[in-house]
N, CA, C and O atoms as a DFTB+ gen file, in Angstrom:
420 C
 N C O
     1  1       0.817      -1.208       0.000
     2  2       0.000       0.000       0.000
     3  2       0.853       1.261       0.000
     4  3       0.504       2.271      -0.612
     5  1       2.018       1.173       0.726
     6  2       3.244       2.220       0.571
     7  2       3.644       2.888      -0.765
     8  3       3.887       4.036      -1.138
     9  1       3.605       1.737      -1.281
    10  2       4.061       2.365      -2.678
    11  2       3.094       2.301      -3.785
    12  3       3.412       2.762      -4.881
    13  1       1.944       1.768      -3.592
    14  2       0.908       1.966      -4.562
    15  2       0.978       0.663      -5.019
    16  3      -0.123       0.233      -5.361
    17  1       2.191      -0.357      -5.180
    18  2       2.030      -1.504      -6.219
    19  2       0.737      -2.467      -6.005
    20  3       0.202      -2.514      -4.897
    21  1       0.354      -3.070      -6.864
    22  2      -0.454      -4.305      -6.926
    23  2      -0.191      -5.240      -7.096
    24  3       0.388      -5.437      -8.164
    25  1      -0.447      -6.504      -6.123
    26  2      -0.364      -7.880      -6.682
    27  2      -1.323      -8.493      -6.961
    28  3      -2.348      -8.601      -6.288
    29  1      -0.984      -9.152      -8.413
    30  2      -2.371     -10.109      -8.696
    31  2      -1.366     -11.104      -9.671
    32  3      -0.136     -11.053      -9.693
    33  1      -2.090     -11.863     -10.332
    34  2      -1.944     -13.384     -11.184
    35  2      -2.732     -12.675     -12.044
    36  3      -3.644     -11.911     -11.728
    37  1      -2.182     -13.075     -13.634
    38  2      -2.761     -12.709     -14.673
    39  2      -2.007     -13.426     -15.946
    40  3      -0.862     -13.434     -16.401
    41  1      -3.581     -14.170     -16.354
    42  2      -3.237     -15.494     -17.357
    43  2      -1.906     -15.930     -17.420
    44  3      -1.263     -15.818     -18.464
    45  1      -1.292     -16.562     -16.093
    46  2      -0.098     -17.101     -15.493
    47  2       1.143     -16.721     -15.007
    48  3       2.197     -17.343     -14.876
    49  1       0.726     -15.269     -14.699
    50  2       2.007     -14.184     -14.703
    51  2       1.737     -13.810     -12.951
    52  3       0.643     -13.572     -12.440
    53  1       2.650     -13.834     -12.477
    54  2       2.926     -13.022     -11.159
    55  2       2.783     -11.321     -11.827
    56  3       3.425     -10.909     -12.794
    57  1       1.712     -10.471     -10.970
    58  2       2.510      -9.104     -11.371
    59  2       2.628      -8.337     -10.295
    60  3       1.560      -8.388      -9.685
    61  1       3.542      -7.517      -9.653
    62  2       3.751      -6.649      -8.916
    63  2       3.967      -5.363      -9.614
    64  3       5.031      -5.242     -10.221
    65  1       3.115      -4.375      -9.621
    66  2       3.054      -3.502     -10.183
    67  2       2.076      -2.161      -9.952
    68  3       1.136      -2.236      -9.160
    69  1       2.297      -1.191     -10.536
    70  2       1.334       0.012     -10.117
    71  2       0.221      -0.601     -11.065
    72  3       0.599      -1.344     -11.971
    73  1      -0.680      -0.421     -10.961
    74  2      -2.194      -1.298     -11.309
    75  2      -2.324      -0.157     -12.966
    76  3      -2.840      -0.587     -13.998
    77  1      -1.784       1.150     -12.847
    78  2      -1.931       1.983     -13.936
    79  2      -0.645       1.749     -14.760
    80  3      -0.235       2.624     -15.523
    81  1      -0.036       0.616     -14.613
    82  2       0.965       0.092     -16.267
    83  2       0.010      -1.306     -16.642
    84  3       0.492      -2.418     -16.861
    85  1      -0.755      -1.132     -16.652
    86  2      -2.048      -2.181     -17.091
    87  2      -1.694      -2.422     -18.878
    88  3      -0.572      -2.109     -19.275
    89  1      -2.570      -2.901     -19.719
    90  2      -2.646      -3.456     -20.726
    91  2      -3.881      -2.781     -21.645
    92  3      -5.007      -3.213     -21.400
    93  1      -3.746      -1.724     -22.714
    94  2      -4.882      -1.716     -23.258
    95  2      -5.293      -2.649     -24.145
    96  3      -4.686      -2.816     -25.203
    97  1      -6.251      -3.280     -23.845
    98  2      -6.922      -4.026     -24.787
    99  2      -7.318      -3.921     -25.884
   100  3      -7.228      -4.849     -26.688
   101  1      -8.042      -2.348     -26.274
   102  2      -8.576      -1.874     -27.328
   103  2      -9.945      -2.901     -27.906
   104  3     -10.280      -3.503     -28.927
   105  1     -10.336      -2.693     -26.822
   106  2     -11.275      -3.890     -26.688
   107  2     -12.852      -3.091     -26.182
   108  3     -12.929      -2.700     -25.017
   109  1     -14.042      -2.897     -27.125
   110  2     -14.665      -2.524     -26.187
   111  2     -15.888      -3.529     -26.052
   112  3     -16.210      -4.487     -26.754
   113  1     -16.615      -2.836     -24.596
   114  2     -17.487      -3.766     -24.659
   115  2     -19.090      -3.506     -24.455
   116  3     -19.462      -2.778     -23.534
   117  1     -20.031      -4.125     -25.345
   118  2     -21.111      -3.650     -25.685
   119  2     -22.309      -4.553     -25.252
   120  3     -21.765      -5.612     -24.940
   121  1     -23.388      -4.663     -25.105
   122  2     -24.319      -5.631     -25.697
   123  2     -23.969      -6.596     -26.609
   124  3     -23.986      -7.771     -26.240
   125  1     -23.573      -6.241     -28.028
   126  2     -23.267      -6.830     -29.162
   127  2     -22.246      -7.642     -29.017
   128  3     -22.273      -8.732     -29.589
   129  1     -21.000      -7.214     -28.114
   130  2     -19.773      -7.967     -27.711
   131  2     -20.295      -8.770     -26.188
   132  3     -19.493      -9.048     -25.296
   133  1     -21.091      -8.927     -26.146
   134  2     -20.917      -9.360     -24.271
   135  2     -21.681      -9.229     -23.196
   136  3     -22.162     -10.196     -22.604
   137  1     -21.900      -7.696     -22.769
   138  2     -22.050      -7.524     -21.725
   139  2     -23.467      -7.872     -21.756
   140  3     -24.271      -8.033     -22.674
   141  1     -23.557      -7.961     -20.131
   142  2     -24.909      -8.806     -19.804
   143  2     -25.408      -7.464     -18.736
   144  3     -24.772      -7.068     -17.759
   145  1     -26.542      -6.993     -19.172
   146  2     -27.472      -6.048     -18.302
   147  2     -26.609      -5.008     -18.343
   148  3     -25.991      -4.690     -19.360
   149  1     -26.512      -4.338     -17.071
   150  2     -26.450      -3.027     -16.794
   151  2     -25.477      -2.890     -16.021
   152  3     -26.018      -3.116     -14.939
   153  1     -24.064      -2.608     -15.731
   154  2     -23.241      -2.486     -14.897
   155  2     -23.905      -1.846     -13.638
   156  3     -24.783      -0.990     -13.751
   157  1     -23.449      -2.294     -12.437
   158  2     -23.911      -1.977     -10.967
   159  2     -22.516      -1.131     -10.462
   160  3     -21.390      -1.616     -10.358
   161  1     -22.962       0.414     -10.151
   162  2     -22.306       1.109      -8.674
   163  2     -21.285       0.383      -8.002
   164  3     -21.606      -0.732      -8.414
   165  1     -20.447       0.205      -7.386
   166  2     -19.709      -0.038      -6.517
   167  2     -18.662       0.982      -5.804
   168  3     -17.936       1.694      -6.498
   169  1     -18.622       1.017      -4.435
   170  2     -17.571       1.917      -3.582
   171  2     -16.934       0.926      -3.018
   172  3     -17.429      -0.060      -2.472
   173  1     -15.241       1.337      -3.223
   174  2     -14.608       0.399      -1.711
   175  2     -13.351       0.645      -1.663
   176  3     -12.763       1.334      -2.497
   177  1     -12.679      -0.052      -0.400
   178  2     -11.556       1.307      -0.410
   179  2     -10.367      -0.056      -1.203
   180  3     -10.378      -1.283      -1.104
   181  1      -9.498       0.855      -1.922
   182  2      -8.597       0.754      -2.907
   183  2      -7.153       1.249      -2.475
   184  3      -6.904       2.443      -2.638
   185  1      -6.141       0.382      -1.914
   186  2      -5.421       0.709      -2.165
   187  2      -4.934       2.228      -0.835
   188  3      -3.887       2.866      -0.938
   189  1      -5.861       2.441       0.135
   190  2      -6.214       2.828       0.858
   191  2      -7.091       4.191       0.806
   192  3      -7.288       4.859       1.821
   193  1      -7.551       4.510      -0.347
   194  2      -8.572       5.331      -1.172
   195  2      -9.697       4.621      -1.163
   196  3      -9.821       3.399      -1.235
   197  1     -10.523       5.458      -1.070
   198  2     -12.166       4.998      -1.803
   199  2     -11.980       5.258      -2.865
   200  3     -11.491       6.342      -3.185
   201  1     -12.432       4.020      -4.016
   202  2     -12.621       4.511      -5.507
   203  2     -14.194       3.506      -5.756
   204  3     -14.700       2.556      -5.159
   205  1     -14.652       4.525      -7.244
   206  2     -16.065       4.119      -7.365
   207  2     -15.765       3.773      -8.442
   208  3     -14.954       4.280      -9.217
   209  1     -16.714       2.456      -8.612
   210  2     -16.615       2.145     -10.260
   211  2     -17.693       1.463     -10.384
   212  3     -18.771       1.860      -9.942
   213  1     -17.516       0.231     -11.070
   214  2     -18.548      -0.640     -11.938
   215  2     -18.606      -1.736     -11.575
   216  3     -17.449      -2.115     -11.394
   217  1     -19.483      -2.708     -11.292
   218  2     -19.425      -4.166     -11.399
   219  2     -19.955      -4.704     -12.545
   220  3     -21.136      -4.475     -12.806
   221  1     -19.480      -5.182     -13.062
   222  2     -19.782      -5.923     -14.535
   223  2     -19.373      -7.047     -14.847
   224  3     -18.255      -7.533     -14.674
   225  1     -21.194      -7.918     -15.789
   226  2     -20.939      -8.755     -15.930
   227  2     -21.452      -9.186     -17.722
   228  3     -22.462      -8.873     -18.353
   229  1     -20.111     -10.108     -18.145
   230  2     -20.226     -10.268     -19.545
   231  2     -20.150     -11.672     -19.980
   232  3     -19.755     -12.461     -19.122
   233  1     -20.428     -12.113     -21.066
   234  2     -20.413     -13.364     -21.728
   235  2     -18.685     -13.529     -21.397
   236  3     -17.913     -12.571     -21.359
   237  1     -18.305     -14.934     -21.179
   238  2     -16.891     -15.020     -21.181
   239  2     -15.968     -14.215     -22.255
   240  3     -15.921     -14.679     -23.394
   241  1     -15.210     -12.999     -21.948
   242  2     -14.028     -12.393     -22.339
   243  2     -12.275     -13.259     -22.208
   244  3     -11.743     -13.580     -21.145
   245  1     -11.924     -13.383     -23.049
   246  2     -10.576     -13.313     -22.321
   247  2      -9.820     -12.460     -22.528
   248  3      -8.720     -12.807     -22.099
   249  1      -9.792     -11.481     -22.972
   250  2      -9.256     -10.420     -23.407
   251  2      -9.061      -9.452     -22.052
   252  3      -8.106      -8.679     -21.976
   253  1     -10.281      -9.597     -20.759
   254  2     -10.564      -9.229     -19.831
   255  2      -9.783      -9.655     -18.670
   256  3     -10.180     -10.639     -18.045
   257  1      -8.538      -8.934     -18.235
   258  2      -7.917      -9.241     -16.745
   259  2      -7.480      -8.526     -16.186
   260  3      -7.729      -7.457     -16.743
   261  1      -6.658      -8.298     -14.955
   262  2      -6.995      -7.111     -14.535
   263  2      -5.351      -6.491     -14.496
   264  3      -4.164      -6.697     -14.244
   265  1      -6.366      -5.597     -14.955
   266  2      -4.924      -4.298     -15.341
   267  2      -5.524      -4.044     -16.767
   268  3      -4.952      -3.042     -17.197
   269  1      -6.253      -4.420     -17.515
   270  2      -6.718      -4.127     -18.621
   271  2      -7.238      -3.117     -18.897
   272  3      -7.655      -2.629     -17.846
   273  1      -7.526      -2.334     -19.938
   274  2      -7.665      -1.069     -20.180
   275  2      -9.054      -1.447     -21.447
   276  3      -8.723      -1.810     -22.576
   277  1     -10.457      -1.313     -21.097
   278  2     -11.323      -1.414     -22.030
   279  2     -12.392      -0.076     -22.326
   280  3     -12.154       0.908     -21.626
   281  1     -13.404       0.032     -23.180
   282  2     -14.318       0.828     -23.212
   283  2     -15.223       0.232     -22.827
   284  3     -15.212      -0.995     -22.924
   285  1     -16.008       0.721     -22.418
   286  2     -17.437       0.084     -21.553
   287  2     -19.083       0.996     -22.486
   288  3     -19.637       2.057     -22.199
   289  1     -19.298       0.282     -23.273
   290  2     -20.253       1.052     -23.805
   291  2     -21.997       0.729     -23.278
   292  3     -22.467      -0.291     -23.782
   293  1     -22.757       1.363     -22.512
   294  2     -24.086       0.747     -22.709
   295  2     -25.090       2.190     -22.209
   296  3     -24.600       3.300     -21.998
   297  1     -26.315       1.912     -22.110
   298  2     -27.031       3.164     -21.943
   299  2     -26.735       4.068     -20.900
   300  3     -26.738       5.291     -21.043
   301  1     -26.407       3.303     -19.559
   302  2     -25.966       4.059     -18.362
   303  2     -24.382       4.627     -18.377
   304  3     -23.979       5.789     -18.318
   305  1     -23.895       3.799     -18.445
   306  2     -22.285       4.098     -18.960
   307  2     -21.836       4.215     -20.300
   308  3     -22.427       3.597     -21.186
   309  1     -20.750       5.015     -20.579
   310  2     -19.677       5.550     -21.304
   311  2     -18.342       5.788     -21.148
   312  3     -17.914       6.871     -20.746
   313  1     -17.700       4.923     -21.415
   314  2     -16.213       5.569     -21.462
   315  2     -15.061       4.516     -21.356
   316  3     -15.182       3.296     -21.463
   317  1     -14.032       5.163     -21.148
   318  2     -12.385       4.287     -20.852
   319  2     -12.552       3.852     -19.265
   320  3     -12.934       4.638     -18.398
   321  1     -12.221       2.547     -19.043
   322  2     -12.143       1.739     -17.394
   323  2     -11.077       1.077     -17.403
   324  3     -10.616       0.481     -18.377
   325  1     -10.543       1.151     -16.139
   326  2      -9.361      -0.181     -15.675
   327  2      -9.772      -1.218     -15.055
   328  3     -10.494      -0.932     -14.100
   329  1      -9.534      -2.735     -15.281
   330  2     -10.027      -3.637     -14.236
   331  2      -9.243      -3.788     -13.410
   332  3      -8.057      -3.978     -13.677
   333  1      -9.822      -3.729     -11.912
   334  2      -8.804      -3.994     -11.222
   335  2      -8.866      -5.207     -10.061
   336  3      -8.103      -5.381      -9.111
   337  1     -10.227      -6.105     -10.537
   338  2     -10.326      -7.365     -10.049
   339  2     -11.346      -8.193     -10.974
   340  3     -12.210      -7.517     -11.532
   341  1     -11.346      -9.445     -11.180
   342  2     -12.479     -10.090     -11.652
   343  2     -11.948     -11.709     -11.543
   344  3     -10.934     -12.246     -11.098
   345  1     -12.971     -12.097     -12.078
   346  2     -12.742     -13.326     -12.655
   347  2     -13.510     -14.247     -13.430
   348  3     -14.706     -13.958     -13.482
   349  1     -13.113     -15.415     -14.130
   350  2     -14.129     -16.256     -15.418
   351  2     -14.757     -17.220     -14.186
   352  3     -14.271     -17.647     -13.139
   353  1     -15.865     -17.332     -14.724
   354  2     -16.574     -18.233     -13.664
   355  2     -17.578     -18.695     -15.031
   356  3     -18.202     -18.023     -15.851
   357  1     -17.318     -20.868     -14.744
   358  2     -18.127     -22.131     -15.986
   359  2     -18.684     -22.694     -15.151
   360  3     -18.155     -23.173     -14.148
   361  1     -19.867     -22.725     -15.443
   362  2     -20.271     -24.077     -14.964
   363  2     -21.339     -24.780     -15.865
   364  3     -21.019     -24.810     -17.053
   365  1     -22.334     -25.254     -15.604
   366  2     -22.623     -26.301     -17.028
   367  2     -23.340     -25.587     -18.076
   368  3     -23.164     -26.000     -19.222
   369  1     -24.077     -24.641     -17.906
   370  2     -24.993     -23.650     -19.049
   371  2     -24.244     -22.246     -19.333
   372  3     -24.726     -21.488     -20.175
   373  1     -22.840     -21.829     -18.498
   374  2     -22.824     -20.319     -18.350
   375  2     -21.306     -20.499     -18.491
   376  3     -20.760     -21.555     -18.173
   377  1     -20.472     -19.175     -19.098
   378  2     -19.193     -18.778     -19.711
   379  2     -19.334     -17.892     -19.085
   380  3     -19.796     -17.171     -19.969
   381  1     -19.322     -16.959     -17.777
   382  2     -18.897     -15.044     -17.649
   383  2     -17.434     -14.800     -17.197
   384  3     -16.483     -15.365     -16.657
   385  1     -17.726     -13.913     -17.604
   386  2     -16.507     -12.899     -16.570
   387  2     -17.255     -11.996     -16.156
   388  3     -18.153     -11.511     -16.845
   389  1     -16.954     -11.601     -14.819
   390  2     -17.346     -10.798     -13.950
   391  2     -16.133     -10.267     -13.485
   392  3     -15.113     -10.838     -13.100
   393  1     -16.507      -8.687     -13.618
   394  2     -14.833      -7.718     -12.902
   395  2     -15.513      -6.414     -12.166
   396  3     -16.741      -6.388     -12.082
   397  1     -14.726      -5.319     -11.625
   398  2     -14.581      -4.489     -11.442
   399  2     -14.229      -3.378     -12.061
   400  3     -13.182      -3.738     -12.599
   401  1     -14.393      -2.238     -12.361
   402  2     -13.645      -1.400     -12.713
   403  2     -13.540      -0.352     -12.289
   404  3     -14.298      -0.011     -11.381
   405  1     -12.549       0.550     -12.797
   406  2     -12.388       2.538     -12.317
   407  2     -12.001       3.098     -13.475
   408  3     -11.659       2.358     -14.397
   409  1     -11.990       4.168     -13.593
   410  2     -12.252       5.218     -14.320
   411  2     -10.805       4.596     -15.319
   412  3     -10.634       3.387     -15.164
   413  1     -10.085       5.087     -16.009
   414  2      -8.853       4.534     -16.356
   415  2      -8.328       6.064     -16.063
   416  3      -7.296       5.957     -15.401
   417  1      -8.613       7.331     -16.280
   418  2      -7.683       8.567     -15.874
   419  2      -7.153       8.438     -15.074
   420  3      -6.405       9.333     -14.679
């Protein structure tokens, strides 16, 4: 928390890192690509900040991990996001990913 870095696992990688040298994807995501309903509000503290973002959930992505850099397109939302937690969750009828996000500025 001292220094801002993040640790996480990402598609088999150790990363220790500031969470903002992430990965743009250039990836966005729509109805048409994915997303399922309406992204939900979320507050919580980050890193020892409160940050607000998104909970979102989409047809399985893999393009989607965290540190990723996507567009989030749907009626309520607009714009550039960072993920900064999620994960793919199968089981016998269903493929999602479900993540988090923040603003990417």
């Amino acid at each position: 928390d001292d220094c801002g870095a993040s640790f996480y696992f990402s598609k088999g990688y150790l990363y220790i890192r500031d969470i903002r040298k992430g990965d743009n994807t250039k990836f966005t995501l729509t109805s048409s690509t994915g997303l399922i309903g309406s992204p939900d509000i979320f507050e919580k503290s980050y890193h020892g900040k409160t940050v607000k973002g998104f909970r979102v959930d989409a047809l399985l992505q893999h393009k989607v991990s965290t540190a990723s850099i996507l567009t989030l397109k749907c009626q309520t939302v607009v714009g550039k996001f960072r993920v900064i937690s999620g994960k793919h969750v199968a089981n016998k009828s269903d493929f999602q990913t479900q993540f988090d996000c923040i603003s990417s500025k």
